[in-house]
C-alpha positions in Angstrom: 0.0 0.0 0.0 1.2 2.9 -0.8 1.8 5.9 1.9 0.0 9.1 2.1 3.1 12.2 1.2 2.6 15.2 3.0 1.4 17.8 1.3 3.9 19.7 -0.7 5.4 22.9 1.3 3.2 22.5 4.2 5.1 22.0 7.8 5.8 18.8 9.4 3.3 18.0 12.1 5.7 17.0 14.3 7.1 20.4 13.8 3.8 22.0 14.6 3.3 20.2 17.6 6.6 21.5 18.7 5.7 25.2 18.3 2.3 24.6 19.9 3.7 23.0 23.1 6.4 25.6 23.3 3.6 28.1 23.0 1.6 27.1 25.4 3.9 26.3 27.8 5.6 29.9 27.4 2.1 31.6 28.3 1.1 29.7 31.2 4.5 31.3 33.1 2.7 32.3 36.7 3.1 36.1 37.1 4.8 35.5 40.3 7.2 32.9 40.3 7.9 33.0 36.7 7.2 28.9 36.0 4.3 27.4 35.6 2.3 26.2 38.8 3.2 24.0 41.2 2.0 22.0 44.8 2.6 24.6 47.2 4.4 23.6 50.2 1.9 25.6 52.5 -0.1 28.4 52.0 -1.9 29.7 55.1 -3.8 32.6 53.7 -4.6 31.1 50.4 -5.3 27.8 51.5 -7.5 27.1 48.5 -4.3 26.7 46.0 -2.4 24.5 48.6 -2.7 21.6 45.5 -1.6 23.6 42.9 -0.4 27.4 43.1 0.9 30.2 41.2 2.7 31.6 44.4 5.2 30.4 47.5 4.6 30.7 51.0 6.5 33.7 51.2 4.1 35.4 48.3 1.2 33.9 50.7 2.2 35.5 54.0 2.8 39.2 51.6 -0.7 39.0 50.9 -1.8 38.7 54.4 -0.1 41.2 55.6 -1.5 43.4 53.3 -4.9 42.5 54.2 -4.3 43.0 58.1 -3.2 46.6 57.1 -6.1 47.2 54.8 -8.5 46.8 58.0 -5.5 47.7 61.0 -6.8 50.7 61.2 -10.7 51.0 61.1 -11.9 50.6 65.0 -12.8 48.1 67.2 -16.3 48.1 66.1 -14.9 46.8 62.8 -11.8 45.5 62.5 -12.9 41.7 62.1 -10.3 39.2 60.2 -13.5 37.9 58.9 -14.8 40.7 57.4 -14.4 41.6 53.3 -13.9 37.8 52.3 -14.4 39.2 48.5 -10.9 41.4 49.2 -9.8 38.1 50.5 -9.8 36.3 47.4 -8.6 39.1 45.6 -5.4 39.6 47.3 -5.0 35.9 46.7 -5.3 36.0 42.8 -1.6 35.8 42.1 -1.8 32.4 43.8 -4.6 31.2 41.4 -2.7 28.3 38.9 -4.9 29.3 36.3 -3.7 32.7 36.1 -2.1 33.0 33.3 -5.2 32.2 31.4 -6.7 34.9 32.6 -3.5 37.4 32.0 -3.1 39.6 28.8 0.4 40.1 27.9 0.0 41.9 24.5 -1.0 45.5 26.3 1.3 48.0 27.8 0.5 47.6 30.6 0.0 43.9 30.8 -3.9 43.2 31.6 -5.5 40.9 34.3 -9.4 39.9 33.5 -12.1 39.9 36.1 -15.0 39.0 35.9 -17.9 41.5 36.8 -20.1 39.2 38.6 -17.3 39.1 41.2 -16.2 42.7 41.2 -20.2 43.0 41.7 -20.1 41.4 44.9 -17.4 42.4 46.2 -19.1 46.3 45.5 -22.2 45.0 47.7 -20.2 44.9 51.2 -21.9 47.4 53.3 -18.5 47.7 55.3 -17.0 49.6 52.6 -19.2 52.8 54.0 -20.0 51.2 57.4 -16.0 50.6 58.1 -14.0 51.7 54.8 -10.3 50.7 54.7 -7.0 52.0 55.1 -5.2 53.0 52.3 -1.9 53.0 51.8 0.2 56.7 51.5 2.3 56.9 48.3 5.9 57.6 49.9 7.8 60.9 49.0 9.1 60.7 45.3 12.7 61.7 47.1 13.0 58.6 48.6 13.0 57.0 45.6 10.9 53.1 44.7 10.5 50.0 46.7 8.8 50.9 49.6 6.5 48.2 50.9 3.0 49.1 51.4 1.2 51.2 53.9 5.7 52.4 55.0 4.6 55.9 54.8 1.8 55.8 56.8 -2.2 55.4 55.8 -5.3 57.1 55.7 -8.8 56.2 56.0 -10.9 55.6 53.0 -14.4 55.0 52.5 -14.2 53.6 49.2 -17.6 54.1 47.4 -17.2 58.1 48.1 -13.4 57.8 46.4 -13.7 55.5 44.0 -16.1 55.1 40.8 -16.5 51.3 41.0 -15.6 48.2 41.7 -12.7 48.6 38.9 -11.1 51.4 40.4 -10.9 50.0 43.5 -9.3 46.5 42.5 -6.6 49.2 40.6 -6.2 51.4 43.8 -5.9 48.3 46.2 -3.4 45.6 43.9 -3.0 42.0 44.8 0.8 41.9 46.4 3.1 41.4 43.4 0.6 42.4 41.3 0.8 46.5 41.2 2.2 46.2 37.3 -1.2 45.2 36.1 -4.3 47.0 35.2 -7.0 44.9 36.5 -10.1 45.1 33.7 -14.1 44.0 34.1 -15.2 41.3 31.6 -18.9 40.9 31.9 -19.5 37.0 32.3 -23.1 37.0 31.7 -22.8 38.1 27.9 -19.1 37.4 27.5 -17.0 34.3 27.2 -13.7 35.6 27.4 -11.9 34.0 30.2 -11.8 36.0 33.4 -11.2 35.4 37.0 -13.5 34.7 40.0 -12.8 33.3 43.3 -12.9 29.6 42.9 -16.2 29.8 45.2 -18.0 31.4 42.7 -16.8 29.5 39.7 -19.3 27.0 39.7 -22.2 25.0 41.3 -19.8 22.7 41.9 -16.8 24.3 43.5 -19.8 26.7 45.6 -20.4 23.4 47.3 -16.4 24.1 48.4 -18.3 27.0 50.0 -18.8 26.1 53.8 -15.2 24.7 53.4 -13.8 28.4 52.3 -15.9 29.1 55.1 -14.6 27.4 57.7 -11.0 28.2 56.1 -11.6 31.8 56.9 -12.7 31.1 60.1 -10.0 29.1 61.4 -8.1 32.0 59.9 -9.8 35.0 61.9 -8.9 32.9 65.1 -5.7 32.9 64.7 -5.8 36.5 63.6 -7.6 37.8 66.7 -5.3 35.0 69.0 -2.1 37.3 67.8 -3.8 40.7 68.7 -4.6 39.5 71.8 -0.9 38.5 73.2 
């Protein structure tokens, strides 16, 4: 019998296999650690990615800090580790394995979806005018870059009087590691360009991971308040 010839000046498959792999494996680089994802050793704050994560412990630990001095400052009647779970997730997006699918490399600045039925929610939390948040003071141009958030002091914000949207404040209040993107809405109910959610809104099936996240959170918030009390 005889064999099929490839067609005349068309690529070798094997070739184009290659390139595909090399592509694809070139774009799913996680922001953060510059690889593609991997088992975490531990992750306390982002304990959903502990099977598979964009980020290292130390990455994990940088966003909870950040989070204890978005709320240090708002009060005993409500500072509450528990509170703004939404912000929560957020900070934890650079941990997210599937990151890079939701990453935009071709802008200047590079572009990180979300989608709007999250940034919705997260817009709902009555504490953002019942409590606000602290937001970080941009240090003195003299000093020059690399200061660590919330190093040159912080202010009190209530958000909803500040800011325009939900958009404006994910680009006000960046993930740690993160302050190179701009964070854009996609709107998931009429669009089916990938964007990112917290994985317990992604799907009837992960919300049943719900009460877990839950329970994550609170086991989190204990240990929070245990540390401000010694």
């Amino acid at each position: 019998m005889q064999r099929p010839q490839p067609r005349p000046g068309g690529p070798p498959l094997a070739g184009v296999a290659i390139s595909l792999a090399v592509a694809v494996s070139a774009s799913a680089n996680c922001s953060l650690t510059e690889r593609e994802p991997q088992q975490a050793r531990y992750l306390k704050f982002c304990q959903d990615y502990n099977s598979k994560a964009c980020c290292i412990p130390g990455h994990d630990l940088e966003n909870q800090v950040q989070f204890e001095n978005l709320i240090d400052g708002l009060g005993p009647g409500c500072k509450n580790p528990m509170m703004y779970p939404e912000v929560r997730y957020f900070y934890c997006l650079g941990c997210d394995p599937n990151q890079p699918e939701y990453t935009v490399t071709s802008t200047t600045p590079q572009q990180i979806r979300i989608c709007k039925s999250f940034l919705d929610k997260l817009w709902r939390d009555p504490a953002f005018d019942e409590c606000g948040v602290m937001y970080s003071n941009p240090c003195p141009t003299i000093f020059g870059d690399g200061f660590d958030p919330y190093s040159c002091g912080d202010d009190l914000m209530l958000p909803k009087q500040s800011l325009a949207n939900a958009v404006a404040f994910a680009n006000t209040f960046k993930p740690p590691g993160l302050d190179d993107f701009d964070f854009v809405e996609i709107d998931d109910s009429t669009d089916n360009t990938p964007c990112w959610k917290a994985p317990a809104f992604q799907s009837s099936a992960m919300r049943l991971r719900s009460s877990s996240s839950f329970a994550t959170i609170a086991i989190m918030a204990f240990g929070l308040m245990l540390r401000s009390w010694l």
